[in-house]
N, C-alpha and C positions, 0 to 999 in steps of 0.2 A: 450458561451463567456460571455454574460451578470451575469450568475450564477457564475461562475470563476470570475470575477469585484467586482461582492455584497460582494461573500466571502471573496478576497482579503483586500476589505476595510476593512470589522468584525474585521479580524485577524488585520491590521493595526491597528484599533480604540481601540482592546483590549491593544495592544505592546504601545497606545499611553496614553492609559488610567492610566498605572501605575505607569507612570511620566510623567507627561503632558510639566516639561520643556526643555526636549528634542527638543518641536516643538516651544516652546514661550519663553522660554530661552535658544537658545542653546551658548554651551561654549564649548571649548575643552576639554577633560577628559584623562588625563595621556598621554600614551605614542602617544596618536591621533595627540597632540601638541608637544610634547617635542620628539618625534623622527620622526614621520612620516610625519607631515607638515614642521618642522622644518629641517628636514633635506633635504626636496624638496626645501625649499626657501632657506638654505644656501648653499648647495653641487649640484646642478645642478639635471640636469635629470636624466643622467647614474649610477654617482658615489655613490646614494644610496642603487640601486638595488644590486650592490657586496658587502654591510656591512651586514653579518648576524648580528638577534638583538637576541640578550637569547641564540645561538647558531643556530640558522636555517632561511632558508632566508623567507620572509614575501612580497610576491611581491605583494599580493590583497591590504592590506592600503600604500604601498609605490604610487601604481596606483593610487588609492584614492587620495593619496596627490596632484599625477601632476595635476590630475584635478582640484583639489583647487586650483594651482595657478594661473587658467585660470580666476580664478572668485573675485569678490572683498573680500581683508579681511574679511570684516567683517559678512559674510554670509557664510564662510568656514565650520564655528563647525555646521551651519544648513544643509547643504549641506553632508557631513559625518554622523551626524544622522539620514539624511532619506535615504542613501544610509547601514545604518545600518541595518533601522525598516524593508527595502526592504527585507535582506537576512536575517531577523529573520523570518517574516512572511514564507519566499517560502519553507521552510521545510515542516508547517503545510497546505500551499497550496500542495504541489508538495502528500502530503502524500492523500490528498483527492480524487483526479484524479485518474482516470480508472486503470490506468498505474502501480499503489503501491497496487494495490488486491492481491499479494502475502502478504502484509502487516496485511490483513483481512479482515474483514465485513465495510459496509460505517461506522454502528456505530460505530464499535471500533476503526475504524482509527481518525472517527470525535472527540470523546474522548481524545483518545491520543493524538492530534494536542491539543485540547484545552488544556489538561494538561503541554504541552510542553511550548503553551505560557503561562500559567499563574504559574508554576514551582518558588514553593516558593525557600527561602535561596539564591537566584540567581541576585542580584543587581549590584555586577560585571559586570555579561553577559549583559546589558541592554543597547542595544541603541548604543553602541557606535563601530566603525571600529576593534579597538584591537583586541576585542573577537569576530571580525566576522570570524575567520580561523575556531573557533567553530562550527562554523554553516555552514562551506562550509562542515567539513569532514562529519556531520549529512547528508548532502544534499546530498554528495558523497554514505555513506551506503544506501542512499534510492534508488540512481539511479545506482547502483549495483546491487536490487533484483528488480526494473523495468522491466515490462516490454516494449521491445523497441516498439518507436512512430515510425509514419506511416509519419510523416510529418518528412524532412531533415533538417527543421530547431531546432526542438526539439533536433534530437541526436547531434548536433552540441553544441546544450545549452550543454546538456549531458555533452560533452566532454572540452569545456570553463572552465566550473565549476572543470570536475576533475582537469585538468591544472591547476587552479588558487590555488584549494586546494592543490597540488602535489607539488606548491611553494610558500605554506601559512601557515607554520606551520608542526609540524612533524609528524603529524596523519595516514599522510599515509605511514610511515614505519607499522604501524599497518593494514590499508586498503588493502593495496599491498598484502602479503597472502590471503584476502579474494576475492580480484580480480583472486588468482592464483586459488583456491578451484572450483571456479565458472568456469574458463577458461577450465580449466580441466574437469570436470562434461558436458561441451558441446562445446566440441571442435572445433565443424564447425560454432560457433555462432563467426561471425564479430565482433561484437561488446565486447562480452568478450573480447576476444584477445587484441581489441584494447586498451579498461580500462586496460589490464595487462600490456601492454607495458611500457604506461605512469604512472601508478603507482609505477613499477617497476624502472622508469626514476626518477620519484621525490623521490623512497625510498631512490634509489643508491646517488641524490644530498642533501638530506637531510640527510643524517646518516652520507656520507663524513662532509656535515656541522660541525653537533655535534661532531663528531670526533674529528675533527681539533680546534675550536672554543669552543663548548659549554662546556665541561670540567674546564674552567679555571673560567666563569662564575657562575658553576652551586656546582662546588665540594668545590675549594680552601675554609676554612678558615669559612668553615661551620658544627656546630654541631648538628645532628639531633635528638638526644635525643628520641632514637627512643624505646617504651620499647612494648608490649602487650597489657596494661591496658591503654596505650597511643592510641595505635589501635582502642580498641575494644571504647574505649570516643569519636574518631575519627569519627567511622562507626555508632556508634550510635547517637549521636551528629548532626551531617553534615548532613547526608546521610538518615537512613530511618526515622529516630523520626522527623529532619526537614522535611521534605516528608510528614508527616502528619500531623503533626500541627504546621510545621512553623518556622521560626527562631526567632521568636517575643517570641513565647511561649517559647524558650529553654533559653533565653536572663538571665544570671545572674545561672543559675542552675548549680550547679556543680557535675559531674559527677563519682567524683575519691571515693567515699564510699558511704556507708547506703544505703538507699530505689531507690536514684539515679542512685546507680549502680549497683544494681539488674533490674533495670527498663533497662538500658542498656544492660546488657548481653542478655537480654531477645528479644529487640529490633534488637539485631545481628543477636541471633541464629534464630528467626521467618523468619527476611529478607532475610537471608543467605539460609535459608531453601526456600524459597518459592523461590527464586530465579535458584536455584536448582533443583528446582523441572520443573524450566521452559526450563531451559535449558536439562532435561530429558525429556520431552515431547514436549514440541511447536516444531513449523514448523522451517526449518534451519533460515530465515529470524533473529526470534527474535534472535533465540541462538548465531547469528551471532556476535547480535547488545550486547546482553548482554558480550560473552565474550573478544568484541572489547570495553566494557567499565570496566569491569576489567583491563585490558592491559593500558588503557588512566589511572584507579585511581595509578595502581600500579604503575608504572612511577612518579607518581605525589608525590605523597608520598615518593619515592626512591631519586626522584632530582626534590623535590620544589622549588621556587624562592620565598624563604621567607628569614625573618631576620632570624637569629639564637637564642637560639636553634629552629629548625624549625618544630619541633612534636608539641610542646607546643604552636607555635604560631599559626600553622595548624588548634590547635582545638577550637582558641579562634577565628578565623579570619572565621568568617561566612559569604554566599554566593560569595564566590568568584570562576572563573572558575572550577578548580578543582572540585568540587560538579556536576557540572553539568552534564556528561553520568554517574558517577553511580545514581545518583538522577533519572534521565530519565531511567534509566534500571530500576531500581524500580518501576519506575510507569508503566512503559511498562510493566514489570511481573503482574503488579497489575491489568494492562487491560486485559492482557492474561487469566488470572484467572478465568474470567467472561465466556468465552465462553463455550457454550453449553456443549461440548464434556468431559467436567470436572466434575467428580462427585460434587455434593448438597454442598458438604462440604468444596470443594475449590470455588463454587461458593459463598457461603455465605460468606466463609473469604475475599475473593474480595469485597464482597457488602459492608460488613464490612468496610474496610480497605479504599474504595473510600470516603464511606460518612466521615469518618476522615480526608481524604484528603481535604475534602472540608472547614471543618475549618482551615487544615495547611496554605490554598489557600486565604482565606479571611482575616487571619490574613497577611501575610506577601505580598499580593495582592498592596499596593504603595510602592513602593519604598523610600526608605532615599532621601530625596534633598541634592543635590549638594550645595556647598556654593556658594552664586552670589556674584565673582568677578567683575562683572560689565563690560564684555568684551566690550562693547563698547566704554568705556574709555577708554581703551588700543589703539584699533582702533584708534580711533583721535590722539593720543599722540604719536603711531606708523607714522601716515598720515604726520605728522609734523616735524617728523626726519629727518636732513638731511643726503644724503649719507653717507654710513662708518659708523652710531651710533647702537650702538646696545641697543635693550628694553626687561627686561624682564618681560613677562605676568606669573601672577600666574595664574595656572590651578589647575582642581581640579587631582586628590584627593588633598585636603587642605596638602600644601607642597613641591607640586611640582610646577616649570615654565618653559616656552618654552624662550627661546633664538631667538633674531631673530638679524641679521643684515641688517641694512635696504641699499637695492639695490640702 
C-alpha cells in the first residue's frame, strides 16, 4: 500500500508539474463552468442529467458539478481539478498493478504510464473534468484485459468506472464490441458477461443519444474540407511527428509542399507501418487498444466539433482531445517495439524512435497558461448580488463565460 501511495503521488506531482496553476490558480476551464457547474447551479439537480451536451449524455462532470454545490464558490475550479489530476493519474496507476500483466513486463508498462502522463501536443486533456470521459474509457480498456481482483471491492471499482464511462461520453459504442470479443472467448467468466451487459446498456443509450440529438449539433451547416493531402498534414502534423518532437517544434511549419511534405508522407507511412506491424504481431491487448484508437480518430475527423471549414482548422488547432489515443497508440506501438521477442532491427527503431520522443516530451512538457481572470473577484462580486441578478464570469479558453443566476 505504502509503494501504491509514493507512486500515486509521482504520477500526481508529474500531472502537477506541467501546470502548476491548476493547484495555486485554479479557474474554471470551458464547458467545467459554462455548462456543468453552471447548469447545476441554475437547473437543479435532475434536469441537467436529461440535457445531452455535443450529442451524448455526460453524467461523470454533471456529478462533479452537484458536488460543487455543496462547497463554497469559490474553491469549486480547485475542487474539479483535483478530482481531474485523480482520474488522469489512475490509468498510469491502475496500468502498474499486478492486475494489467496481460499489458506486459513492469518496465514496459512503467514506460508507457510515464509516456501517457507526460504525452506531448495534449494541453486540452489537462487537468480539467471535460476531458475526464477520456480517461474513464482508457481506464475502461485497461480493466477489460485485467485481470479480476480477489478483493470485492476492487471489482466493484471495476464496475463504477465502467458505469460512469458507459454515461460519459461515447466511447463505449466502441468498448462495447470489445467487451463482446472477450465475453465470447470465455464464457463462464462473470465478470465478462457483466462488462458486456452494461456496455451494451450504455452503447444502446448513447448512440439512441446521437441519434436523436447529436446530428443537428455535429453535421448542420458545417464544411469539412476534407481532401488527402489534408489527411496525410493531419496524421503527420498531430499525431506521430508531434509524438516526437512536440508540438512546439511543429509550431509555425507548414506542411502543404517542398521538404515539409516529404518529411510528412514519410512520417505517415513509418508510423502507419509500424503501427501495422503491431497490430500483426503483439498480444490481442495492444491490437485491441490500437484498433479501438483508430475508431476514436476516425470518428473525430468524420464529426469534429470545430468551426468550419473543419480539416483546415483540425490541422492548425494543436493538442486538443482528438490527438490523444492515436498519439497514445503511437506510443504504445513504440513501447511494444522494444521487447525482446522482436528482431535487432525493430528493436533498434524503437530505441531510436523513444530517445526522440524524449525531446518531443521536454519540449512540449509545460503547458500554455491559462489567462488569470482573477476568479476571486468574481466570487465577491457574485457574494454580493442580490436574489434574481445574474453575473457573468469570464472563463478560459479566453472568450468564453459562465452565467450564473444568483439563488
Amino acid at each position: 500500500m505504502r509503494r501504491a501511495v509514493l507512486v500515486f503521488l509521482f504520477f500526481a506531482a508529474v500531472v502537477v508539474s506541467r501546470r502548476p496553476d491548476v493547484l495555486f490558480n485554479a479557474q474554471f476551464w470551458a464547458e467545467d463552468g459554462k455548462i456543468w457547474y453552471a447548469d447545476a447551479y441554475n437547473l437543479g439537480v435532475i434536469l441537467p442529467f436529461l440535457h445531452p451536451a455535443a450529442g451524448y449524455f455526460d453524467t461523470f462532470p454533471r456529478l462533479a458539478a452537484l458536488v460543487g454545490l455543496l462547497l463554497p464558490f469559490g474553491i469549486v475550479p480547485l475542487m474539479f481539478n483535483c478530482v481531474a489530476i485523480l482520474f488522469q493519474v489512475f490509468p498510469a496507476q491502475i496500468l502498474l498493478s499486478s492486475r494489467c500483466k496481460e499489458w506486459g513486463s513492469v518496465n514496459a508498462r512503467a514506460l508507457f504510464a510515464f509516456l501517457y502522463l507526460a504525452l506531448p501536443n495534449s494541453q486540452e486533456m489537462h487537468a480539467n473534468i471535460t476531458n475526464t470521459q477520456w480517461r474513464l474509457a482508457l481506464l475502461v480498456l485497461m480493466m477489460l484485459f485485467a485481470r479480476p481482483s480477489r478483493s470485492p471491492r476492487w471489482n466493484a471499482f471495476d464496475l463504477l468506472i465502467l458505469a460512469l464511462s458507459a454515461l460519459s461520453g461515447p466511447f463505449i459504442i466502441f468498448i462495447a464490441p470489445i467487451a463482446a470479443v472477450l465475453s465470447w472467448s470465455e464464457p463462464r467468466n462473470l465478470q465478462r458477461r457483466t462488462f458486456l451487459v452494461i456496455s451494451s446498456l450504455g452503447a444502446m443509450i448513447q448512440g439512441l443519444a446521437l441519434l436523436f440529438t447529436g446530428g443537428e449539433q455535429r453535421v448542420v451547416q458545417t464544411v469539412r474540407a476534407a481532401t488527402p493531402s489534408l489527411l496525410i498534414q493531419i496524421l503527420a502534423k498531430q499525431i506521430f511527428l508531434a509524438a516526437l518532437v512536440g508540438r512546439r517544434t511543429l509550431a509555425g511549419i507548414s506542411f502543404e509542399s517542398g521538404p515539409a511534405w516529404i518529411i510528412a508522407i514519410i512520417a505517415v507511412c513509418v508510423g502507419m507501418a509500424i503501427e501495422c506491424y503491431v497490430l500483426l504481431k503483439a498480444p490481442p491487448v495492444w491490437k485491441a487498444f490500437i484498433l479501438f484508437s483508430f475508431c476514436i480518430l476516425g470518428v473525430s475527423l468524420a464529426f469534429p466539433m470545430t468551426k468550419s471549414p473543419q480539416w483546415p482548422t483540425l490541422l492548425a488547432s494543436g493538442g486538443i482531445r482528438y490527438w490523444f489515443f492515436p498519439m497514445l497508440a503511437f506510443m504504445a506501438s513504440v513501447v511494444w517495439m522494444l521487447h525482446g521477442r522482436n528482431p535487432a532491427i525493430v528493436r533498434a527503431l524503437g530505441t531510436a524512435l523513444l530517445l526522440l520522443m524524449v525531446y518531443g516530451i521536454v519540449q512540449d512538457w509545460g503547458h500554455p497558461r491559462p489567462v488569470d481572470f482573477h476568479f476571486s473577484d468574481y466570487v465577491r462580486k457574485f457574494s454580493e448580488l442580490p436574489p434574481g441578478s445574474t453575473l457573468f464570469i469570464p472563463i478560459n479558453p479566453a472568450g468564453w463565460t459562465m452565467q450564473l443566476m444568483k439563488h
